[in-house]
N, C-alpha and C positions, 0 to 999 in steps of 0.2 A: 504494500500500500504506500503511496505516494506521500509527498505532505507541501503544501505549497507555503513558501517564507515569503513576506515580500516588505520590503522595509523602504524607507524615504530616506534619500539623498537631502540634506540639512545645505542651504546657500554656502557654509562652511566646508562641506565637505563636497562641496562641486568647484569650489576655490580650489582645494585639495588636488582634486583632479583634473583642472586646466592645468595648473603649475605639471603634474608629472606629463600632460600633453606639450605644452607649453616647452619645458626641456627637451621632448622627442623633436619638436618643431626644430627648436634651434640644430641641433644632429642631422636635422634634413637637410639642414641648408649646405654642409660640408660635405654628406655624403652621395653616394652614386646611385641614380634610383635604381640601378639593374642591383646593386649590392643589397638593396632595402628588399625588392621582390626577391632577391636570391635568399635572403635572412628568412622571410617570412613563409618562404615555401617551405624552407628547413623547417622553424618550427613546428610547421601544421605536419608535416611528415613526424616528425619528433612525439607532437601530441597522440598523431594517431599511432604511433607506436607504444604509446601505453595506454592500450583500449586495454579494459573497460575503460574507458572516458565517465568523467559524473554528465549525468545526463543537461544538466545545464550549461556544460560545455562542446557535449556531440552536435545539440541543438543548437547551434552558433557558428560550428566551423561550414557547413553549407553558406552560410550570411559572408563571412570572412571570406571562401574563396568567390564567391562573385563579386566582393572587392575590388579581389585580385585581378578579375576577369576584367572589370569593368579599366581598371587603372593599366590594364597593358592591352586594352582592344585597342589597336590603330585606327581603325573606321568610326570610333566613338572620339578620340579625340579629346577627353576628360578635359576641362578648364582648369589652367593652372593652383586656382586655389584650391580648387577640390581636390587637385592632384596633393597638394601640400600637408590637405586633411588627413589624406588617406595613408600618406606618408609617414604623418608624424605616427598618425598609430601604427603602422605594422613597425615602426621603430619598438615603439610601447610596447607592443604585443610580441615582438620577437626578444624581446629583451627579459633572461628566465630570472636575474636577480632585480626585478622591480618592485614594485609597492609589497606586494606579497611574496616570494620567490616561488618561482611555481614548481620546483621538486616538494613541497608542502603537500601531501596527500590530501585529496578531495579540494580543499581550497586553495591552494595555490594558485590555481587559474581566477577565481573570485573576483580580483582587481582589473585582471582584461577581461572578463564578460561585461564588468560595468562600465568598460571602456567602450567597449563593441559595442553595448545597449546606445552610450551617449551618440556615440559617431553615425551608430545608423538611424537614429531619431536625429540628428541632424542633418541627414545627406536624404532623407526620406524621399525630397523632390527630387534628386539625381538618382535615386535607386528607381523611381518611378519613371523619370524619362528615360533611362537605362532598358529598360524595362520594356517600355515602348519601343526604346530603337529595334533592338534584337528584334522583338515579334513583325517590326515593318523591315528589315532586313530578310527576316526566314520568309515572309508572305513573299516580298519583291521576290527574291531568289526561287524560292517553289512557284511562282506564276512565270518568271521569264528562263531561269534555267542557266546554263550556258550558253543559248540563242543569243542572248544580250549582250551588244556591245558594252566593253570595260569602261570605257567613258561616260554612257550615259547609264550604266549602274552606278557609279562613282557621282553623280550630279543628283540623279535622284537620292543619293544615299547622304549627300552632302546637304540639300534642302530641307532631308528630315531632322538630322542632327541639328542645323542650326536652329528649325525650329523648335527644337525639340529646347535646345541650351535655353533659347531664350524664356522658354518656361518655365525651366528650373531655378532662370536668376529671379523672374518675376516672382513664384511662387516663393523661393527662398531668400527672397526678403523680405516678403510678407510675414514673415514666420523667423525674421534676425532674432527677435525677443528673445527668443527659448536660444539659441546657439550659445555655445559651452567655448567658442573661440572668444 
């Protein structure tokens, strides 16, 4: 039998945990994004290597690798801050001595699911236009095939994105408020 916990982040302890984002930020700025995705693929290999996994952590690495997807699709084209976002966490999140060290059995991961929780409550609109592209990429693709010239897949595939971005900023500044940057 299960049992569900669920506790409030206190304006203190979301202070708390910009600053350990906040310090991954600055490490981004120095480091190599192939080095950052190369870190953070390691760790998700690492985690699933010690399955069992506590189930509030199995249930987040699907989230985490569409991250990853989304931050190295070329035809999506991530906007530089969002890229920055995503950055600083998997800095965060590949880093096994942070807030909690995650050799800690059951909870060691604790601190990056709350991390994963904030980041994907804040990219919610990019995970949604993200979301959208793929689905009008696999329709375009399944309706035209390889029939289709590369150019004008590439035009139609460039029109959805931008418009896609521009919804993401519109939407995601509607919604600054709540952002944890």
């Amino acid at each position: 039998m299960g049992m569900k916990l669920s506790f409030e982040l206190s304006d203190r302890d979301l202070r708390y945990f910009r600053k350990a984002l906040r310090q991954s930020r600055e490490a981004v700025r120095d480091a190599e994004e192939q080095e950052i995705i190369d870190a953070i693929q390691h760790a998700l290999d690492d985690i699933r290597s010690n399955e069992p996994l506590p189930d509030f952590v199995a249930q987040r690495i699907p989230a985490l690798e569409l991250l990853v997807e989304m931050l190295t699709d070329a035809e999506w084209q991530l906007p530089t801050s969002q890229r920055e976002r995503l950055l600083a966490m998997f800095v965060y999140f590949s880093d096994p001595e942070d807030i909690l060290p995650d050799a800690i059995p059951v909870i060691g991961y604790l601190d990056d699911v709350i991390i994963i929780e904030l980041i994907m409550q804040e990219l919610r609109h990019v995970r949604d236009a993200y979301d959208d592209f793929r689905k009008f990429r696999t329709d375009f693709d399944k309706q035209h095939g390889l029939a289709i010239d590369g150019a004008i897949r590439r035009d139609r595939l460039d029109r959805r994105r931008q418009q896609l971005h521009q919804r993401m900023l519109r939407r995601s500044q509607r919604s600054k408020k709540a952002a944890i940057w």
